[in-house]
Backbone as CSV, one residue per row, in Angstrom:
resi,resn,N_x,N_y,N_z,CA_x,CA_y,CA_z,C_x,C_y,C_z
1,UNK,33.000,9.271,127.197,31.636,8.755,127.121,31.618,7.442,126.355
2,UNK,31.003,6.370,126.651,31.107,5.205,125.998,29.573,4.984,125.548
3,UNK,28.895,5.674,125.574,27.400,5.014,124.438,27.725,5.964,123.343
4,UNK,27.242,5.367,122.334,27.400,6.293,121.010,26.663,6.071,120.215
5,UNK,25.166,5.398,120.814,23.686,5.144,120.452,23.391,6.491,119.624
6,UNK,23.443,7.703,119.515,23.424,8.947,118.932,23.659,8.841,117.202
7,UNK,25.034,8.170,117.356,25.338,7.726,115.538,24.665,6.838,115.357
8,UNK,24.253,5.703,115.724,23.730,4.708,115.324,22.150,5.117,114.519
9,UNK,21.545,5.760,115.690,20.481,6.229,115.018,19.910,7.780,114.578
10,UNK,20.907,8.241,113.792,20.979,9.366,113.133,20.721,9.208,111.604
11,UNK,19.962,8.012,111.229,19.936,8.078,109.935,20.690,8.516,108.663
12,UNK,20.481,9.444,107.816,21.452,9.788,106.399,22.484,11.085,107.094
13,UNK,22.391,11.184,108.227,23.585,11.863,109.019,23.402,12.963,110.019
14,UNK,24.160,13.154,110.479,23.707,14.527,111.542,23.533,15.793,110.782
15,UNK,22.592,16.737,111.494,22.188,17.389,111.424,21.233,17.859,110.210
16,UNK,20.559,16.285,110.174,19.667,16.042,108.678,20.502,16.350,107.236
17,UNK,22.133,16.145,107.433,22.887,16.667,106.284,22.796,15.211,105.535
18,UNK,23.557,14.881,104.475,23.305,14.108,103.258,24.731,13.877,103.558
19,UNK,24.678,12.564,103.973,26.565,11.515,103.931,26.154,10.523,102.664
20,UNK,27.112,10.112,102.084,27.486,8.949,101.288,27.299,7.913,102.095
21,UNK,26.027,7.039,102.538,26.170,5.839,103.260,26.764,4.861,102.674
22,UNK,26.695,4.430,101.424,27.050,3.299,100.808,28.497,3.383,100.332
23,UNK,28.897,2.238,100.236,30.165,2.024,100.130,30.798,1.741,98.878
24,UNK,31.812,2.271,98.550,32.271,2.396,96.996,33.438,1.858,96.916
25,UNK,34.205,1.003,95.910,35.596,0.517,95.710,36.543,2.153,94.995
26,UNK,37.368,2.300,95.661,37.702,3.709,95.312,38.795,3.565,94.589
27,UNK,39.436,2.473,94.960,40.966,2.267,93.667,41.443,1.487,94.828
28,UNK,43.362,1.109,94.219,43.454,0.073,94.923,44.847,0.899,95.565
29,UNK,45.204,-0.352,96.069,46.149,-0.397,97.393,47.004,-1.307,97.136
30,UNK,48.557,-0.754,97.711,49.932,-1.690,97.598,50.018,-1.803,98.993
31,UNK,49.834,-3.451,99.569,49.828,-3.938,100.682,51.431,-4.132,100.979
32,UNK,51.760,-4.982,101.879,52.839,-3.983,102.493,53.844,-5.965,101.641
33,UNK,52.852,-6.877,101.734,53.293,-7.875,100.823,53.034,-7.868,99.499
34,UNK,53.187,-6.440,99.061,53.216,-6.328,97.149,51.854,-6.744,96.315
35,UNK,50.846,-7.220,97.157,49.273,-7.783,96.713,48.850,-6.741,95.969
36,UNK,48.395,-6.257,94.921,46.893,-5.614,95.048,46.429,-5.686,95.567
37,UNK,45.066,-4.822,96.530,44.104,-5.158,97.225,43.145,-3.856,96.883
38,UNK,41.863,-3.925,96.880,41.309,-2.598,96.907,40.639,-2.046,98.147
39,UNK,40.491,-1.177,98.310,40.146,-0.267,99.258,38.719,0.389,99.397
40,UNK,38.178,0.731,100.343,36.934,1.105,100.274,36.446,2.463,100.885
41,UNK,35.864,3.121,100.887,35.120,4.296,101.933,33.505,4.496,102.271
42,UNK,33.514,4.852,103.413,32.160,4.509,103.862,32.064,5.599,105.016
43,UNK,30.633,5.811,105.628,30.362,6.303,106.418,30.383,5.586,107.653
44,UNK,30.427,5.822,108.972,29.982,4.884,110.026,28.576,4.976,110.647
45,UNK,27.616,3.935,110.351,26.428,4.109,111.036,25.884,3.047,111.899
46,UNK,26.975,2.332,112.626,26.752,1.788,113.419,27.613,1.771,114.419
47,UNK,27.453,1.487,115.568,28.295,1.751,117.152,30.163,0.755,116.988
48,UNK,29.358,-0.340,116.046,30.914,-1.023,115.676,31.925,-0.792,114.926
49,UNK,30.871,-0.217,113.655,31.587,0.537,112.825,32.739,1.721,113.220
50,UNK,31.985,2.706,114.745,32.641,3.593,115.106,33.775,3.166,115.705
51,UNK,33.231,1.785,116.614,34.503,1.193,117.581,35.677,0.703,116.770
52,UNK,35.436,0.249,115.437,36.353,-0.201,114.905,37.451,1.026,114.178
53,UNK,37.449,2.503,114.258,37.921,3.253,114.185,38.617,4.134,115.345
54,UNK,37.930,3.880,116.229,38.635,3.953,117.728,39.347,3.046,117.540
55,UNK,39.882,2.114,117.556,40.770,0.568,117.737,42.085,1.088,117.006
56,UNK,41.745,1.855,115.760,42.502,2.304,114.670,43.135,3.426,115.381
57,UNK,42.498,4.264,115.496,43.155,5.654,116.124,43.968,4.847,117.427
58,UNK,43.280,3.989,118.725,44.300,3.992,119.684,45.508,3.113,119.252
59,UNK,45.430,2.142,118.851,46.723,1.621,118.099,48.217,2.315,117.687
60,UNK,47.375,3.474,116.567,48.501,4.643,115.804,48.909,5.575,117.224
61,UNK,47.770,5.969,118.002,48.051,7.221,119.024,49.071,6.326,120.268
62,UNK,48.554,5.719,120.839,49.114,5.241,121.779,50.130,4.165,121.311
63,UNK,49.883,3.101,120.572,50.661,2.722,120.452,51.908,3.015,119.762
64,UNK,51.967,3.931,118.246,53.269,4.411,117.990,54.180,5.880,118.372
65,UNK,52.580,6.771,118.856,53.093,8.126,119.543,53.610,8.210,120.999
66,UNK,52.937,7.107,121.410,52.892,7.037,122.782,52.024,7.954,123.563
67,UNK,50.945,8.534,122.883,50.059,9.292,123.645,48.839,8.408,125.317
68,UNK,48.930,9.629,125.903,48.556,8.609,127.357,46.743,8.979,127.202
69,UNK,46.235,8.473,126.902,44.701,8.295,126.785,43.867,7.804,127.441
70,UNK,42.802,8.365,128.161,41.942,7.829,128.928,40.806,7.335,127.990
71,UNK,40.791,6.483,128.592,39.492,6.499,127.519,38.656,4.559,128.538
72,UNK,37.123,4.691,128.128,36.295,4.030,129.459,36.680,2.470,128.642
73,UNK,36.966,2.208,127.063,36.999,0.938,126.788,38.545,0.705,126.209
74,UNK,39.243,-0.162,126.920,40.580,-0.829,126.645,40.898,-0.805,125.157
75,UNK,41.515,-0.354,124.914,41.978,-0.431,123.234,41.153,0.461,122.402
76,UNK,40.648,1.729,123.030,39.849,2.288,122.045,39.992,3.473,122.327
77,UNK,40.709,4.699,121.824,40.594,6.052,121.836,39.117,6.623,121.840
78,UNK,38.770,6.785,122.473,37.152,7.417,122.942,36.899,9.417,123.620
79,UNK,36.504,10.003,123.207,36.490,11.240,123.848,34.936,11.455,123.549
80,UNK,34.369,12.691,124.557,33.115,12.962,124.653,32.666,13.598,122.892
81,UNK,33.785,13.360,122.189,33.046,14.417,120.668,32.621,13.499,120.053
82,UNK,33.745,12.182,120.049,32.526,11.132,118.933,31.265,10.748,119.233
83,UNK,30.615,11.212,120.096,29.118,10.959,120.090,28.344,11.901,119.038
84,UNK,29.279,12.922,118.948,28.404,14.364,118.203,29.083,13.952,116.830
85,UNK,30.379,13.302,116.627,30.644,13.566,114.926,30.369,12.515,114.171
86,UNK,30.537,12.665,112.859,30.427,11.452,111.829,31.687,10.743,111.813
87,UNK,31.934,9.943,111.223,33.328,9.031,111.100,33.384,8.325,109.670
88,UNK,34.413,8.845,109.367,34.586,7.995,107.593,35.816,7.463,108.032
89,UNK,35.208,6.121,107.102,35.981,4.822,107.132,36.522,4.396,105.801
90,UNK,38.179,4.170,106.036,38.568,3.429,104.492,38.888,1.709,105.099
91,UNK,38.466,1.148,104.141,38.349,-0.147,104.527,39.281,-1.293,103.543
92,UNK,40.016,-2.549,103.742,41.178,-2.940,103.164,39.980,-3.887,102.982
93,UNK,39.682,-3.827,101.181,38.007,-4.619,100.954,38.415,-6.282,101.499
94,UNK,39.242,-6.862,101.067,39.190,-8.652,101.718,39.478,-8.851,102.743
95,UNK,40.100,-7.973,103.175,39.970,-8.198,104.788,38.810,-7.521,105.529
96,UNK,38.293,-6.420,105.044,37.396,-5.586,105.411,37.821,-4.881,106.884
97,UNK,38.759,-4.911,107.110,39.575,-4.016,108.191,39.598,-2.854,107.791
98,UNK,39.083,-2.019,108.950,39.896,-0.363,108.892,41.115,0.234,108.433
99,UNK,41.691,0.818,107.257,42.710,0.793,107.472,43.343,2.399,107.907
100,UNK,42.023,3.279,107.631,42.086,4.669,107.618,41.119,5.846,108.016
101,UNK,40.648,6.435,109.097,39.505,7.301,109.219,40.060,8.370,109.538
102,UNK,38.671,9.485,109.599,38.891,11.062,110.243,37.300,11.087,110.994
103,UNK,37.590,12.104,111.618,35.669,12.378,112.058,35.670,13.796,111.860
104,UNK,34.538,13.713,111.743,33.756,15.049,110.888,32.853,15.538,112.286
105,UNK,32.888,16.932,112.541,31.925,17.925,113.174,31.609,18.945,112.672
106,UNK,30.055,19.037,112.328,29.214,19.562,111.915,29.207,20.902,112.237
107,UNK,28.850,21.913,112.232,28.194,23.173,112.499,27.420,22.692,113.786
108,UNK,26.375,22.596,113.343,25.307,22.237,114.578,25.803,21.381,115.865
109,UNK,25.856,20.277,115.403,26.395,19.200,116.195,27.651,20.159,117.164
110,UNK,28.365,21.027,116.394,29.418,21.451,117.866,28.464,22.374,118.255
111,UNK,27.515,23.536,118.132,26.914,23.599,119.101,26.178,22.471,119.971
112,UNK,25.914,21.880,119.895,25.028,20.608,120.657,26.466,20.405,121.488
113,UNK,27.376,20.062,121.115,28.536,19.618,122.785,28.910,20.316,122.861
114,UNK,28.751,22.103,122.492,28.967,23.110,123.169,30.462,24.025,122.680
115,UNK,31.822,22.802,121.850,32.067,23.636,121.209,32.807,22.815,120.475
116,UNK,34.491,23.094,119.532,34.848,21.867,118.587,36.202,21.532,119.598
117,UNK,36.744,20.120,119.251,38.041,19.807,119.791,38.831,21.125,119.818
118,UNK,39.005,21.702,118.474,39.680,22.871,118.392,39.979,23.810,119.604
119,UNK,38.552,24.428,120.253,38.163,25.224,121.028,39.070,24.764,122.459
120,UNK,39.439,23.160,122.565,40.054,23.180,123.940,41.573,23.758,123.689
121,UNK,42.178,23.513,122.628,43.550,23.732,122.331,43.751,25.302,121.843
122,UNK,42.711,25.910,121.506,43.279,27.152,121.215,41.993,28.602,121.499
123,UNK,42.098,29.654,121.159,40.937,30.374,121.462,40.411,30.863,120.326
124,UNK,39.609,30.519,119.875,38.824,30.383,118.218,38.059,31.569,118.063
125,UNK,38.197,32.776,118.911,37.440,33.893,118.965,37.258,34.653,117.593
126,UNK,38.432,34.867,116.500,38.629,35.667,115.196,37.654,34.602,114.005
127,UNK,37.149,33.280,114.496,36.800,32.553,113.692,35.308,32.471,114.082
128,UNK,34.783,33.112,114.799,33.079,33.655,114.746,32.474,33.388,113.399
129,UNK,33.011,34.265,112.828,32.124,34.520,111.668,31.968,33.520,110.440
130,UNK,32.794,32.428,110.869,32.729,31.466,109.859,32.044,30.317,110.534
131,UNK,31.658,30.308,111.737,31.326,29.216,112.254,30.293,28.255,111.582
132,UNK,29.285,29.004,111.257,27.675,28.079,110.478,28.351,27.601,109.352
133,UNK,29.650,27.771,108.638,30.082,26.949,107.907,31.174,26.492,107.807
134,UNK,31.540,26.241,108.703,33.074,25.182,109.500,32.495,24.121,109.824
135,UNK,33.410,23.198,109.535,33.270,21.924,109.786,34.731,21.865,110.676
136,UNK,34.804,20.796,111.548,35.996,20.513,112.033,36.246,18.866,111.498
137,UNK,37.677,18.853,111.465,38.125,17.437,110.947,39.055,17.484,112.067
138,UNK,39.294,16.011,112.508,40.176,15.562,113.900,40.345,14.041,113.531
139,UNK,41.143,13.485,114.476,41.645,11.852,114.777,42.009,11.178,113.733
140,UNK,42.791,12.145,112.654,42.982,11.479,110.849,43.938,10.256,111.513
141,UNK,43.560,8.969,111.191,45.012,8.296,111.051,45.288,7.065,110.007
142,UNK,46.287,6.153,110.051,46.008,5.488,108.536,46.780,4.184,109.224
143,UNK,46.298,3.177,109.276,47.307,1.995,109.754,48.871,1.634,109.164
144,UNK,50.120,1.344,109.548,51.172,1.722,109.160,51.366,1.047,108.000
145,UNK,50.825,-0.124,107.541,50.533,-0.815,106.209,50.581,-0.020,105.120
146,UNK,49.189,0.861,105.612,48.827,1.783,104.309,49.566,3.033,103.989
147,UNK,50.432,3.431,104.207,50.248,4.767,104.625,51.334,5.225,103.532
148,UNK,50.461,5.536,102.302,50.918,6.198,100.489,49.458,6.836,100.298
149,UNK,49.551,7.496,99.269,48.492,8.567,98.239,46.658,8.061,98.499
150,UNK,47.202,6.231,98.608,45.278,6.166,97.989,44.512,6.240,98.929
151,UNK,45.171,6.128,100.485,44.231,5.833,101.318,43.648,7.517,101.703
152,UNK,44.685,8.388,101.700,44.049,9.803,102.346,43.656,10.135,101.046
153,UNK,43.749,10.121,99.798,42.993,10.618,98.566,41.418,10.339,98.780
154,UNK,41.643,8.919,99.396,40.286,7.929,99.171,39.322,8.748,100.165
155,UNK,39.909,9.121,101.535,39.388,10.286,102.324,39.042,11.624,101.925
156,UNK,40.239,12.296,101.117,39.757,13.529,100.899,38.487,13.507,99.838
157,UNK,38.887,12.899,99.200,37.272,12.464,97.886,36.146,12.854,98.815
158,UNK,36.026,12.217,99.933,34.648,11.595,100.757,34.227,12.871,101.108
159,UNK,35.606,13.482,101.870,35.082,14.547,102.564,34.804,15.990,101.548
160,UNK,35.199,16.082,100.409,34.779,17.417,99.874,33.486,16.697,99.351
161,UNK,33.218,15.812,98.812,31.778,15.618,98.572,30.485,15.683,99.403
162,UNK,31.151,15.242,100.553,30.417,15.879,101.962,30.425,17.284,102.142
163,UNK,31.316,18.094,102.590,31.036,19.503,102.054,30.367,20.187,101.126
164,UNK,30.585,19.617,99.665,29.778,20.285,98.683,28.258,20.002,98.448
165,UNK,28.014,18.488,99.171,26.591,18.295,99.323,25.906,18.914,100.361
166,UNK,26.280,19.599,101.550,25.745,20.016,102.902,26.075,21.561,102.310
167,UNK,27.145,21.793,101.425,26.650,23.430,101.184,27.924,23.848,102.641
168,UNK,28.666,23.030,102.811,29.981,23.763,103.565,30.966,24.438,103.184
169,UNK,31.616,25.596,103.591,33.381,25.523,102.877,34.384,25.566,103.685
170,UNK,34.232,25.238,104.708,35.252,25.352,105.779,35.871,24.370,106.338
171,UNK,36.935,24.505,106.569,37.300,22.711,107.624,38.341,23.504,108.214
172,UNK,38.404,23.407,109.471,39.636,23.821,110.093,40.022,22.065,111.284
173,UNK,40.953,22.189,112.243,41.701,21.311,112.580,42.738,21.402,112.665
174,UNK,43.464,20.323,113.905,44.547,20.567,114.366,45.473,19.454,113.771
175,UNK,46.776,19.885,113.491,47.419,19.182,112.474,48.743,19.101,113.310
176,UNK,49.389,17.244,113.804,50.233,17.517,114.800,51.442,17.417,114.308
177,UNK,52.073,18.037,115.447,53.707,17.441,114.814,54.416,16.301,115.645
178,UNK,54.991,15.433,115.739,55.366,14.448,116.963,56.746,15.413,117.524
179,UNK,56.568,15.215,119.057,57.526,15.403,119.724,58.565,14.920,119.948
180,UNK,58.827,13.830,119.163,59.758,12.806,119.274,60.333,13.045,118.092
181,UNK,61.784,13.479,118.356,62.611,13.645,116.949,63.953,12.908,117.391
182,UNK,64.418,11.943,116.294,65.692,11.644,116.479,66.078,10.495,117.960
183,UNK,64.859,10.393,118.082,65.219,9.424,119.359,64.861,10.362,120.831
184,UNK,64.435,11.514,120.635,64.842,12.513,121.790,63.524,13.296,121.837
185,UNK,62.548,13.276,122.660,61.553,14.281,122.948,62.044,15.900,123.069
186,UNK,61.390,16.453,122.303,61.553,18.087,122.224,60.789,18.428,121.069
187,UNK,60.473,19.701,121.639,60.069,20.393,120.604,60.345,21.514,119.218
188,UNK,61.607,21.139,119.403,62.751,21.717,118.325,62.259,21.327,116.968
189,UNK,61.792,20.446,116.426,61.256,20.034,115.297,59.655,20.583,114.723
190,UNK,59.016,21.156,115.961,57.705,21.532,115.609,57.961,23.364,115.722
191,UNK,58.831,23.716,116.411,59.619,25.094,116.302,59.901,25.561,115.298
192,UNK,60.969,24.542,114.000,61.124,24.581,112.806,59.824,24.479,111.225
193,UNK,59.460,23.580,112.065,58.548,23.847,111.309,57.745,24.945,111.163
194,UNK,57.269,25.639,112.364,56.290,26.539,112.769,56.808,27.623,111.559
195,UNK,58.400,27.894,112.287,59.438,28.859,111.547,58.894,28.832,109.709
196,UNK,59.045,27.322,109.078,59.206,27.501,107.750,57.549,28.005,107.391
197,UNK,56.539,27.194,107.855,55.649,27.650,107.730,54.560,28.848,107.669
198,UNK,54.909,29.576,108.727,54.298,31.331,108.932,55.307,31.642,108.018
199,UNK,56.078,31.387,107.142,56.546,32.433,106.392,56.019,32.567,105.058
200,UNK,55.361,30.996,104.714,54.732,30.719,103.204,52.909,30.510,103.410
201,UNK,52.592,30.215,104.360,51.153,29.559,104.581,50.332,30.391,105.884
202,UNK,51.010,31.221,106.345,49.786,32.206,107.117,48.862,32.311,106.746
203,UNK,47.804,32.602,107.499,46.219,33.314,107.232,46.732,34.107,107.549
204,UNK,46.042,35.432,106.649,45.617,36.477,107.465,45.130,36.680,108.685
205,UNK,45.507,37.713,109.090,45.287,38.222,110.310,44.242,38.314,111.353
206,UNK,42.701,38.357,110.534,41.898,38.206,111.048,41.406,36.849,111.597
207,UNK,42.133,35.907,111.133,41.820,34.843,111.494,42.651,34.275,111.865
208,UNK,43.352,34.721,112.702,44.880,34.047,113.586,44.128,33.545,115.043
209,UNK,44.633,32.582,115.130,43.858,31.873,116.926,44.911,31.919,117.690
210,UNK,45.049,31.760,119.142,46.571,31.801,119.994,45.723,30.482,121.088
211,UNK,47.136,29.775,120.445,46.919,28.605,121.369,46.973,28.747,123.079
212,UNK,46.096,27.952,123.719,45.672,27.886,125.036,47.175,27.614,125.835
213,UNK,48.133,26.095,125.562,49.194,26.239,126.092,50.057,26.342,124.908
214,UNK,50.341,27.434,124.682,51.285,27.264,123.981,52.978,26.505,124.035
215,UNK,53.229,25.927,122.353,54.409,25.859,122.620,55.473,26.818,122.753
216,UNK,56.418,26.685,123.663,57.424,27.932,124.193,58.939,27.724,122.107
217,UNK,57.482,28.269,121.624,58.914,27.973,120.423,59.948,29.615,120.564
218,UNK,59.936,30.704,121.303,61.089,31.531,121.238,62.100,30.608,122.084
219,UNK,62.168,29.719,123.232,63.088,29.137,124.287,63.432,27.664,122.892
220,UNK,63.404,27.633,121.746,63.551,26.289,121.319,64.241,26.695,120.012
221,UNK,65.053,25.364,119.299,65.980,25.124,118.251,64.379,25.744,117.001
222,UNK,64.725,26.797,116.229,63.794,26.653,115.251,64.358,26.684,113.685
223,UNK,65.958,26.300,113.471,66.604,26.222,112.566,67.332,24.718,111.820
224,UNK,66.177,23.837,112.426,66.096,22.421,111.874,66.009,22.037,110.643
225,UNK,66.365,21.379,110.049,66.116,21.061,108.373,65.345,20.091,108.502
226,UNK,64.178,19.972,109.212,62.862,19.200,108.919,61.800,18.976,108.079
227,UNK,61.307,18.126,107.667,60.192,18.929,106.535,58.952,18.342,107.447
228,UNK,57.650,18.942,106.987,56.501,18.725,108.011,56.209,17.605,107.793
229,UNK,55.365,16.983,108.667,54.285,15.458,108.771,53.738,16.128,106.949
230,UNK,53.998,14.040,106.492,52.921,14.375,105.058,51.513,14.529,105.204
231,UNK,50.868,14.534,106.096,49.615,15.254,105.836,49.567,16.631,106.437
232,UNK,50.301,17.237,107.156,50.652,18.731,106.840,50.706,19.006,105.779
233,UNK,51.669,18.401,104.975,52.185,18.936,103.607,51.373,18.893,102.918
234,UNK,50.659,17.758,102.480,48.937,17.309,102.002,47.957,18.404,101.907
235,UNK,48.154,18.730,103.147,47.162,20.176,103.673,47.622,21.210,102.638
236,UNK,49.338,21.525,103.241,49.523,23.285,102.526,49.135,23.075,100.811
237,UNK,49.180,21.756,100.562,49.234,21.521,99.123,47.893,22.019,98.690
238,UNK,46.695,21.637,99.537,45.483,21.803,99.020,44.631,22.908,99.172
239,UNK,45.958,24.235,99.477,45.677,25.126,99.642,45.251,25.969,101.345
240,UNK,45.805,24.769,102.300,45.715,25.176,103.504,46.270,27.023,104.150
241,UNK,45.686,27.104,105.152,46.452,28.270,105.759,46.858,27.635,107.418
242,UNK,48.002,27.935,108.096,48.090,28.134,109.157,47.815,29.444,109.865
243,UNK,46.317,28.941,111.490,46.300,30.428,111.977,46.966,30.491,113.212
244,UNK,48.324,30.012,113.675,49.123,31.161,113.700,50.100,29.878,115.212
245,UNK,50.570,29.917,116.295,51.547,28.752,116.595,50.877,27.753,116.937
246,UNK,51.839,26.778,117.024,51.579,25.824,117.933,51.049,25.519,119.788
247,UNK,50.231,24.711,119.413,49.641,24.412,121.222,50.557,23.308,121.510
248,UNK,50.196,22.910,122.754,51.838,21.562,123.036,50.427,20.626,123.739
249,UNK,50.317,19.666,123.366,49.482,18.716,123.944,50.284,17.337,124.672
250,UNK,50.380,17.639,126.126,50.879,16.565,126.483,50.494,15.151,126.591
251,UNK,49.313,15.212,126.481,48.834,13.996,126.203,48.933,13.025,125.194
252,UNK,49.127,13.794,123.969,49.063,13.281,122.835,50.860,13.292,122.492
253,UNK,51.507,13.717,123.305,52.887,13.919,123.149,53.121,14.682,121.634
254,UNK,52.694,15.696,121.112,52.781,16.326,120.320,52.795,17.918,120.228
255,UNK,52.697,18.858,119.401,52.565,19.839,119.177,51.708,20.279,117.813
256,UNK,50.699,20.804,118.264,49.370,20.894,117.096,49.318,22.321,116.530
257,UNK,49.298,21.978,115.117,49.204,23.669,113.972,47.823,23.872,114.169
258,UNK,47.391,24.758,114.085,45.743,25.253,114.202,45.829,25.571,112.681
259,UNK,45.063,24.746,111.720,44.751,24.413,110.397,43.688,25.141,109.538
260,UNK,43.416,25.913,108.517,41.902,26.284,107.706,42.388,25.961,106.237
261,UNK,40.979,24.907,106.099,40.883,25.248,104.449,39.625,25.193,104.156
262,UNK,39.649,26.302,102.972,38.363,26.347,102.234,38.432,25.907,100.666
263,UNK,37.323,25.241,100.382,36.557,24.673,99.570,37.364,25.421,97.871
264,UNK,37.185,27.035,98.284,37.382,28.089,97.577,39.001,28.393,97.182
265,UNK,39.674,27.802,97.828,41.295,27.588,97.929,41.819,26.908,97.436
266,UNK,40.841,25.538,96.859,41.655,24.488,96.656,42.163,24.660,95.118
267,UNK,43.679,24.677,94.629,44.351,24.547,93.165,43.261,24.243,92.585
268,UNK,43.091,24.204,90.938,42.610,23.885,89.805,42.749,22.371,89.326
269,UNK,44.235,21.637,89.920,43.592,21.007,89.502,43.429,19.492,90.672
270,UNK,43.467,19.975,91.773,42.502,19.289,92.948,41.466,19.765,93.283
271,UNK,40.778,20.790,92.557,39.172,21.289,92.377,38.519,20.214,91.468
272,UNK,39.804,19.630,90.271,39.237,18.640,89.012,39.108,17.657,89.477
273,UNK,40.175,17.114,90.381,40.284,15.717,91.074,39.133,15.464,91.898
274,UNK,39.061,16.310,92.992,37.956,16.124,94.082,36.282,16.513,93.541
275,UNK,35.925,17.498,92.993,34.901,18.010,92.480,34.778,18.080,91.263
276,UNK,35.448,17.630,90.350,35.007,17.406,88.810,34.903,18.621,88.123
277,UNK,35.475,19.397,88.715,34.998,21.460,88.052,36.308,21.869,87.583
């Protein structure tokens, strides 16, 4: 879908919830030429604002994953959900370039397009009961410049303050692994991982999802000495659970963890960091 007139005029955010519109210097940034520079975060409430985070995502997706993307405007990762979600933006303040977003879906808002990204990749049936307070997070990416502590800190800040102001505790999301290991497409590396992971970071049971295509990890190498994508790791750190394998997305040339964290999970002292408690 290419109008996205919907964000533009949604005022202090969807679903009458309370976003941080204004924009804050959040700390700084080691540019990739040794500068200081500082960094920014913001909401997106305008159609350019959004496009300029599409530009970001197709760049990282297509251009370094090689994911094959349709999408109606040239250079811009576009799918029918960003009309329904919010989009936080970290911004490289003197240049004022994008250097980092995620998008946010609401409770409501995925009823309104009927259901979350999640829902195409896996079957979200055990996760009913949390729905009115799940949020979904999708399209995290960070331009290759940035990509150390301040820029996803500068994100996670945004987003638990968004949660704790809307009265959320949920975020689930799909967390990928690249298929490309070593020069060689396979999925031997997201196998291993899967492996190290269900052994330390399961959910419980009741809330295990089974991906739509799954990846065939019994037919694959799952005794790799890999360690996960750092914002996997980011995740288990902040108290994540995995519910339960991997889906294989060919499009995106990857293999995606089906992700939950709550509010209520997070360590003591990234409860201090993010929420001041």
């Amino acid at each position: 879908m290419d109008s996205l007139g919907q964000i533009a005029n949604r005022g202090a955010g969807v679903d009458q919830m309370e976003s941080p519109r204004g924009m804050a210097v959040l700390g700084r940034d080691t540019a990739s030429l040794g500068v200081a520079r500082s960094i920014s975060v913001s909401w997106a409430r305008h159609q350019d604002e959004v496009r300029a985070a599409q530009r970001l995502r197709y760049a990282v997706f297509s251009g370094e994953m090689g994911a094959r993307l349709t999408t109606p405007v040239p250079g811009h990762d576009i799918d029918l959900f960003d009309n329904y979600c919010e989009h936080l933006l970290v911004r490289d303040e003197p240049s004022g370039i994008v250097i980092g977003t995620y998008r946010v879906l609401t409770p409501v808002q995925a009823q309104r397009v009927g259901s979350t990204y999640s829902d195409t990749e896996f079957d979200l049936t055990r996760l009913r009961g949390i729905r009115e307070r799940m949020v979904e997070l999708g399209r995290s990416c960070v331009h290759p410049d940035h990509r150390h502590g301040g820029v996803i800190m500068a994100l996670w800040s945004a987003l638990a303050e968004f949660m704790v102001r809307n009265q959320l505790d949920t975020m689930i999301g799909c967390a990928s692994v690249p298929m490309l290991h070593n020069g060689i497409v396979s999925g031997d590396a997201a196998a291993s991982i899967w492996r190290q992971v269900r052994v330390s970071h399961l959910a419980p049971i009741e809330y295990h999802v089974r991906p739509r295509l799954p990846l065939p990890v019994e037919r694959l190498r799952s005794d790799l000495d890999v360690e996960p994508p750092a914002l996997i790791k980011g995740y288990l750190r902040l108290g994540a659970k995995v519910l339960g394998p991997p889906a294989w997305d060919p499009d995106f040339n990857s293999a995606d963890l089906p992700m939950l964290m709550r509010i209520a999970d997070l360590p003591p002292r990234y409860r201090k960091h993010f929420l001041g408690v």
